[in-house]
C-alpha positions, 0 to 999 in steps of 0.5 A: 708396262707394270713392275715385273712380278718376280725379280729372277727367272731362271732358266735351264734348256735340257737336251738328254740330260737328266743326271745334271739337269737334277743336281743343277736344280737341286743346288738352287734350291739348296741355294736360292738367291734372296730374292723373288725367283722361279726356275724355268726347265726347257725340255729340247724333246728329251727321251731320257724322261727329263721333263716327267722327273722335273715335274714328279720330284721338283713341283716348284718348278716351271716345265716348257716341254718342246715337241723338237729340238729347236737348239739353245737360243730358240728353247731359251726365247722360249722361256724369256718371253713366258717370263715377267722378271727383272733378270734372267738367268741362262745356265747350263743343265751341267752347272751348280751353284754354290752358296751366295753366288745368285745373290752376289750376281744380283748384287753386282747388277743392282749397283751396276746399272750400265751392266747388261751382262754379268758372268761368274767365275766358272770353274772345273769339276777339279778346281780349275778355272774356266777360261769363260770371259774372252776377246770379240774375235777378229777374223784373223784370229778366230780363224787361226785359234780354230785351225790352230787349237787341236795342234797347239792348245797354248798357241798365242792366238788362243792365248790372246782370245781367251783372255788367258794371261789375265788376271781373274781376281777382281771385276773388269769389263769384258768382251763378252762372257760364256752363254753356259752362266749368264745373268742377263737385265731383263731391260737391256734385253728388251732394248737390243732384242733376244738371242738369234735363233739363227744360231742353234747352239754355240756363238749366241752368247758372243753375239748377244754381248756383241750388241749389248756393247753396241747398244751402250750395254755394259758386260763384265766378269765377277769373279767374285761369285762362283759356279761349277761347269761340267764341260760338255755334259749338257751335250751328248752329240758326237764331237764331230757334230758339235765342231761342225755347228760351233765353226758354222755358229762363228762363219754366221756372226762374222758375215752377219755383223761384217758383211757391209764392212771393209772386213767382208774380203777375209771372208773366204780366208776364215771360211777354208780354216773353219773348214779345216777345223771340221776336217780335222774334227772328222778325221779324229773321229774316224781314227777315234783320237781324242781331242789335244784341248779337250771340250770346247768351252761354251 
């Protein structure tokens, strides 16, 4: 196999989401990494005229329209196997980036070569971090995060999982980092294989990370480069929908990474608090009652 021809490929799935998905591109182009890159729009059968905008007033930038919405891991295996990079970067249509951050990343990559993985510091349109680095999480606790989270945001078991009493001042080695901004070796993807499609959105990250570590691949967290994420704004389904396919995404990552282990019998256990979650999550959008913990981070 020949040397990749570019070092970056940027990739940006957009369902619907036009207002961001042009300032996403905008402050990539206002700060571009110093290295060789493209940007690559995956276009999810949008009826919002995405991919004709992107095409009219970014010529620069690479258009894959799909003719349904195959959901986030499909549109992004999409885009990985058109590219020849030596990393790709998956990011949200509602990211920006700031001055720096893309060359920081690359940076941290090319003297890291055991990483895999890498994800930036991620913060809110108002300053505030993101808790986007987190615990591989045990039945137990996953399935008491979900039932607990809308009742009792700051309850211990979240609190643990989301990595929310650590500190975030310097590089560490992580679980696994949120697919929202995720700058991946183009190496260790082809060793351990790209995103599972099995997951339509939500959880795909955690399992990509999940096989990064166990095929000897490093993830960390880089707090040193800095983007900005509007929670939710690259999706405009109902929240009841998108609680139903992120409890379904996890159910899916625990019987498909435990189910020929001992961990198989807490399987009905996580499957009724899961349920719980959506119930709760159906209940509140029959009585329009807005969310305790606000969006679910990716």
């Amino acid at each position: 196999m020949g040397k990749p021809e570019i070092d970056l490929s940027i990739i940006i799935v957009s369902y619907n989401s036009l207002s961001f998905l042009k300032d996403a591109i905008g402050s990539i182009l206002s700060h571009p990494p110093k290295a060789s890159y493209e940007i690559i729009v995956v276009d999810n059968a949008s009826t919002d005229g995405s991919a004709q905008f992107v095409k009219a007033n970014f010529p620069a930038v690479r258009v894959i329209t799909n003719e349904r919405n195959f959901g986030f891991a499909k549109a992004n295996n999409i885009a990985i196997r058109s590219s020849d990079c030596r990393f790709v970067l998956l990011m949200n249509s509602d990211c920006k980036v700031y001055e720096g951050s893309l060359d920081a990343l690359l940076n941290f990559m090319e003297e890291n070569p055991a990483v895999g993985v890498v994800g930036p510091r991620i913060v809110n349109s108002d300053g505030s971090i993101q808790l986007s680095c987190r615990r591989f999480p045990s039945m137990l606790n996953a399935g008491l995060h979900s039932l607990l989270t809308d009742i009792f945001p700051n309850n211990p078991f979240s609190r643990k999982y989301k990595l929310a009493d650590v500190e975030r001042n310097k590089p560490f080695a992580v679980d696994w980092v949120s697919g929202s901004f995720m700058l991946i070796r183009r190496k260790a993807l082809d060793e351990i294989g790209l995103l599972d499609e099995r997951y339509f959105m939500y959880a795909e990250d955690v399992d990509l990370c999940f096989r990064m570590w166990k095929n000897n691949w490093q993830v960390f967290y880089f707090p040193h480069a800095s983007v900005l994420h509007y929670i939710g704004g690259s999706s405009k389904e109902k929240e009841f929908v998108s609680c139903f396919r992120m409890q379904k995404s996890i159910f899916y990552f625990f019987w498909k990474h435990y189910k020929n282990s001992f961990k198989i019998i807490l399987i009905p256990f996580l499957a009724f608090v899961l349920s719980m979650r959506v119930l709760i999550s159906f209940i509140k959008s029959i009585f329009n009652i807005r969310s305790l913990s606000g969006n679910e981070e990716r």
